[in-house]
N, C-alpha and C positions, 0 to 999 in steps of 0.2 A: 197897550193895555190889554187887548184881545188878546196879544199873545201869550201873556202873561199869566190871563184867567185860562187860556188852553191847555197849558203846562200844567196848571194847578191842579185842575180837572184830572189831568191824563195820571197824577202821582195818585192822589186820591185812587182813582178806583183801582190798580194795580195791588194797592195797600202796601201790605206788609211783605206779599210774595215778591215781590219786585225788589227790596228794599235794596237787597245784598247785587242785583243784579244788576242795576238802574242808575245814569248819571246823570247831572245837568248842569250843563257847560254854557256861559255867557263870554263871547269875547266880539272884538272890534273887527269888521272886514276892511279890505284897501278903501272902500267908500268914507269911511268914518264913522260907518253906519255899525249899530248896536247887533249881535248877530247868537240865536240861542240854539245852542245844541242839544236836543235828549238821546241818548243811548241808553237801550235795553239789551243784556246779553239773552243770545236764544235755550231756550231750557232744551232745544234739540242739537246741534250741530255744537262743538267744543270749542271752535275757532274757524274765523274765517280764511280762504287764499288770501294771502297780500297781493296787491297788483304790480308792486316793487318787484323785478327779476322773475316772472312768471314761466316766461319761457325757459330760463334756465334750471327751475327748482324742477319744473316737471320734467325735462332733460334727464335729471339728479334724479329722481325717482322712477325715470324706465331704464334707466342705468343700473338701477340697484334692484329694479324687479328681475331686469334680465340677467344679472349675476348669481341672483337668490333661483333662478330657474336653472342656472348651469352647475351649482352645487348642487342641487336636489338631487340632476341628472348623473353628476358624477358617483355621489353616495350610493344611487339605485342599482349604477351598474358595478360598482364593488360587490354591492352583495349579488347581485344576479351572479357576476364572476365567485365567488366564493359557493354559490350554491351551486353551480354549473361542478364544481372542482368535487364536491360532496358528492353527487352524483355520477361525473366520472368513475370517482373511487370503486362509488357501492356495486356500479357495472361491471372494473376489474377485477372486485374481490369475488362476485358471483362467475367472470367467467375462470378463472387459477381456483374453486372448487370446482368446475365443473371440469376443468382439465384433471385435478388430481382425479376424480371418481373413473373418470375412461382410462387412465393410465393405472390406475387399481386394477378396472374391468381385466386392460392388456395382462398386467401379471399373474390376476389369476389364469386366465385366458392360458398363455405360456406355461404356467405351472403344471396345467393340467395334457398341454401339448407332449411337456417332458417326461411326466410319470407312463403317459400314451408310450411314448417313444423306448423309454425303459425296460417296458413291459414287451414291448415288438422284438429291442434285443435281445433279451433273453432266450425267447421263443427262438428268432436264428440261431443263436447259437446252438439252441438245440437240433437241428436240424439243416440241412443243405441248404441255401438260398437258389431261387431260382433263376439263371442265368437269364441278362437281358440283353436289347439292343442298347445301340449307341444313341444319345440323343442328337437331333438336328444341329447343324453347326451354323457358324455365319458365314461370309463371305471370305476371308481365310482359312474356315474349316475348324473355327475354333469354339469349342462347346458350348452353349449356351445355357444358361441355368447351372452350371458345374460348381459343385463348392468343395468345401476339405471333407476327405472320407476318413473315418472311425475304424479303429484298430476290428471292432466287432461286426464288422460288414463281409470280413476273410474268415474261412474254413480253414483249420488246421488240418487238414485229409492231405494223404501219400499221393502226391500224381501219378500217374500212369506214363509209365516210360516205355516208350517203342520206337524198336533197333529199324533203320533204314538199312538196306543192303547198298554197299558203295563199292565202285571199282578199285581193285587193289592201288591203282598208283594215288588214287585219293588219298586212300589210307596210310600210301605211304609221305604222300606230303601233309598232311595232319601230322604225324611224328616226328617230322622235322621239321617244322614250325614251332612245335612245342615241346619240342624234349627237354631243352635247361630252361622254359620259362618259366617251369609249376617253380621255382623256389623261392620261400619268401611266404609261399601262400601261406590265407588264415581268412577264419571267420573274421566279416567287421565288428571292430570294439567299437570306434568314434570318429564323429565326421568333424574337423576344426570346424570357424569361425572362417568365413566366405571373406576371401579377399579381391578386392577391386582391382584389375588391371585397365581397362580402356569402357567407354560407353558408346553406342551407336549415337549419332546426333540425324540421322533420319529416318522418316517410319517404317524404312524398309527393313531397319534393326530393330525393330520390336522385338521379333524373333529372332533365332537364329542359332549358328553353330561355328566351332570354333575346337581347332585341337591341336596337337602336337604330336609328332609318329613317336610310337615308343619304340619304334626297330626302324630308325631310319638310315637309309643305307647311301647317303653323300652323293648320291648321284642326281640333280647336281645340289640336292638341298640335303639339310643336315639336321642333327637333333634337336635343334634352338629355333629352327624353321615353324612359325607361327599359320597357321591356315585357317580363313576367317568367310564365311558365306553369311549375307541376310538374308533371311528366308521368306521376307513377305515380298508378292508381287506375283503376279502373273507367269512368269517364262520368267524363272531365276535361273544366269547362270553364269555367275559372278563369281570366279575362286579367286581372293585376294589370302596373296603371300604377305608375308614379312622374315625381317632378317634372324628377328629375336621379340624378345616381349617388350625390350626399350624401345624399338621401333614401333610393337603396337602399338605401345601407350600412346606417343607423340604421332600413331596415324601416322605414318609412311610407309607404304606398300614398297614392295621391292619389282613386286610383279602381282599383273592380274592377268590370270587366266580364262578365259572365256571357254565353259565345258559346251561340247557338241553336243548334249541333250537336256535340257532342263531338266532341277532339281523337283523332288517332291518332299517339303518338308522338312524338318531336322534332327530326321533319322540317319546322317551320312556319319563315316569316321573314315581316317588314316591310318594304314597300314602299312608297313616295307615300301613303301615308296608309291602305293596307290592309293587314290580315292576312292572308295565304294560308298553308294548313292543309288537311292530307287529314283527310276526315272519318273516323271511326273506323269501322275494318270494311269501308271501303270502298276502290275506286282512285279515291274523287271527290274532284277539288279545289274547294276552298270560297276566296272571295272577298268579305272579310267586311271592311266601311267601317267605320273605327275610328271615325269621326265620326258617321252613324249610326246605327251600332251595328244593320248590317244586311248579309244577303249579299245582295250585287248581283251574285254569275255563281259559275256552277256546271258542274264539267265533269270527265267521265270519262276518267282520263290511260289512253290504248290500251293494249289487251294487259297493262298495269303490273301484277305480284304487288304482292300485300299481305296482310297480314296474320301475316308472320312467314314467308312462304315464300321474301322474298332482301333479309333482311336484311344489316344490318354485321354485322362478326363480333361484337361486345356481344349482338346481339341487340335487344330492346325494342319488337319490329315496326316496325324502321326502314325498311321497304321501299322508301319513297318519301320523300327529301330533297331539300328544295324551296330553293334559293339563289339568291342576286343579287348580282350584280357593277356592272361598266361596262358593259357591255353588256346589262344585264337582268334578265328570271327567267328561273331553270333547274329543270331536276324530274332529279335522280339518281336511277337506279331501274334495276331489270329487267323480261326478257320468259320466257316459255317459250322462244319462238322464240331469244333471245339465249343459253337454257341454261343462265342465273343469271350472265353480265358486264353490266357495270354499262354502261346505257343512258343516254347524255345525250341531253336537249333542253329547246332553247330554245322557250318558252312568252310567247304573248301578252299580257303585263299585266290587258290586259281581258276578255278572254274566254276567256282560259284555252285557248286552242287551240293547239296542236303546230304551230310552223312548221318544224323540222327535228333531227333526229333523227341522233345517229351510237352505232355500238357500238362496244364499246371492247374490248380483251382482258384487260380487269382482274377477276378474279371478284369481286364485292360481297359474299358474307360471309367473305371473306378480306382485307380493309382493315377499318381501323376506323370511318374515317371520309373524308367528303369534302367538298369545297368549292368556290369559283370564285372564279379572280380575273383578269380581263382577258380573258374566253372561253377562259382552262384551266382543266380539272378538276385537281384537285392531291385524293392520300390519301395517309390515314396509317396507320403501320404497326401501330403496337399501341394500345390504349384503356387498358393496364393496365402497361404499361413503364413506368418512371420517365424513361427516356432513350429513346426510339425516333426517329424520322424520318420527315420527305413523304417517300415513298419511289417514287413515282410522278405522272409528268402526260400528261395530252392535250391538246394543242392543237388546238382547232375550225376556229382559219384554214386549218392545212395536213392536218390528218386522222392526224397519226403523234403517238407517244409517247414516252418514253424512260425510265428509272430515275432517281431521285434520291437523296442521302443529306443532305437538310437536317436538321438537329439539333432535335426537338420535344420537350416536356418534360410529362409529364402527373403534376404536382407531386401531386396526389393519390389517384391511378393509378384514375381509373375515368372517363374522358372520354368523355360520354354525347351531347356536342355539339359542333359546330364549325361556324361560320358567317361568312363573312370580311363586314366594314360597309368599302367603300374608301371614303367620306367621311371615316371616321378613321384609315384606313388600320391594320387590327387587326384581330384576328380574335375571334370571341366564344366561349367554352366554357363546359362546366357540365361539370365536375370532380368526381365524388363529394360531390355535395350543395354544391358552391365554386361561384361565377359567377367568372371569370378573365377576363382577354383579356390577348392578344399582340403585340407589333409584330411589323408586319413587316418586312420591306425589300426589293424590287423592285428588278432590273437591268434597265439595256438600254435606259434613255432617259436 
């Protein structure tokens, strides 16, 4: 009955607020005893834990905090990534203007380099330029700092021709060496398109020289006889023959000759059955019997630099380049006295002696190269252009020059040689490690 009036009580004062909240439950326990239950819901907390599967529900709940933690993370760093990439951007697009603005600067830069430069040729050309030295060379002897020289860097002025006095029998083997060989002659029209016969395959062929006798006289070699030197190393003195140019191609020597004085460079050429060649370190020319296999005349070219003091502009101690035409042998070269322009003269076959002598106003280590053909000197412009030009000749008959712009190709842009054979009418080159030759084409007859 107490418990009864306690119930009572307890609904009472709760009232009305309770109403919707509040139960009251009477049932029987295992005793058989009468058993009364009140429940009030709490106005604070919405529901209680169950204690049915406790450990497992909160299991299930750090389960799914810790997944709801690895999506946040992964979302976060989407965008981190995405703004990381924005910012990248804004970096690259700031540094490609700041690349265009310096690359502007350079143009203008340049622009103003070349109106400079325009303005300087003019000025030469109105006046003389002043003769200079040769620059330093490397360890081959080959220029450094050299690049392609401009039609506008030469003077069109009359050289100065002066007669050497020579002994008559000089004179008289100059006129029979060259009495039927003027025919044929002509100024150059055109240089073909550089054909490939053999390449060097080691770096001793960088450089180098190579020719064929335009008056070879069968003893024991003939006109098909191929003659091949590389010109880098120390103490060069390697004469490889061949039988024909099929042999060179396929590199089969027939014979190599070993010369009794080192080469200096690849200013040598074939004549009637000899080699002629400066000896190395020296201004002596060597006159060495390819038959046998002997120097027969020895002679110091006057006043002549050598040894890298008025080279081509290449470099390689070109000093002294020794050629033949129709009318003979020639020695290209300079003096002090000349001031480093390029010195021609015509030289005795056999003894090597200076029958006459003209200077030129061409400076030698500002051409690349030079040649003869029909008593002119013809140079070229650049060693390392792919497209450049003869840009210059002398003529020995009447003593004056002129400018040219015949079209020459140095297909593998390092032309360490050039030597014109008029038996085949062509001209021979060694090309960056390539043996090449040219036609040509001759006006005026």
């Amino acid at each position: 009955m107490w418990v009864h009036l306690a119930v009572f009580v307890c609904w009472l004062v709760l009232g009305g607020q309770g109403q919707d909240r509040a139960s009251f439950r009477r049932s029987g326990d295992r005793n058989g005893r009468c058993q009364y239950t009140f429940t009030v819901d709490s106005p604070v907390e919405s529901s209680c834990r169950s204690s049915i599967g406790g450990p497992e529900a909160e299991n299930l709940s750090a389960r799914l905090t810790l997944l709801e933690a690895v999506v946040s993370r992964v979302l976060g760093a989407e965008g981190l990534t995405e703004a990381a990439r924005e910012a990248a951007d804004v970096q690259e697009t700031r540094r490609l203007v700041q690349d265009k603005e310096q690359l502007d600067r350079q143009v203008q830069e340049l622009r103003r380099r070349v109106e400079e430069l325009t303005m300087e040729t003019e000025k030469l050309r109105e006046k003389p330029c002043p003769l200079v030295q040769a620059d330093p060379t490397d360890g081959f002897g080959v220029m450094k700092g050299s690049g392609p020289v401009t039609n506008g860097e030469f003077q069109e002025l009359k050289a100065e021709l002066s007669e050497l006095p020579a002994p008559a029998k000089v004179r008289e083997n100059v006129q029979n060496n060259t009495g039927l060989e003027k025919s044929g002659c002509g100024e150059l029209v055109s240089v073909g398109e550089p054909e490939t016969h053999q390449k060097a395959e080691s770096i001793t062929g960088k450089y180098g020289m190579w020719f064929q006798d335009p008056v070879a006289t069968g003893r024991p070699y003939g006109p098909n006889t191929v003659w091949r030197i590389n010109a880098v190393g120390k103490d060069v003195k390697e004469l490889y023959a061949y039988e024909n140019l099929e042999q060179l191609a396929r590199g089969f020597p027939m014979k190599v000759v070993v010369l009794p004085e080192p080469v200096e460079s690849t200013g040598a050429t074939v004549y009637r059955g000899y080699l002629y060649y400066q000896q190395r370190r020296s201004p002596t020319l060597l006159r060495f019997d390819l038959a046998s296999e002997k120097i027969v005349a020895r002679k110091d070219l006057p006043q002549a630099g050598f040894h890298g003091k008025y080279p081509y502009s290449w470099g390689g101690y070109t000093d002294i380049d020794l050629a033949v035409d129709e009318q003979g042998l020639w020695a290209i070269y300079s003096t002090d006295k000349a001031g480093g322009a390029i010195v021609l003269s015509q030289l005795d076959p056999e003894s090597l002696e200076v029958i006459r002598s003209w200077k030129t106003n061409v400076r030698k280590n500002k051409v690349a190269n030079a040649f003869m053909i029909c008593g002119r000197l013809y140079t070229v412009a650049s060693y390392s252009t792919n497209t450049t030009t003869v840009n210059y000749t002398f003529d020995t008959a009447s003593g004056k020059s002129k400018m040219l712009d015949v079209p020459f190709h140095n297909r593998y842009r390092y032309n360490s040689m050039i030597d014109y054979n008029y038996a085949k009418k062509k001209l021979f080159a060694w090309d960056n490690f390539h043996m090449v030759t040219y036609e040509v084409k001759l006006g005026g007859f």
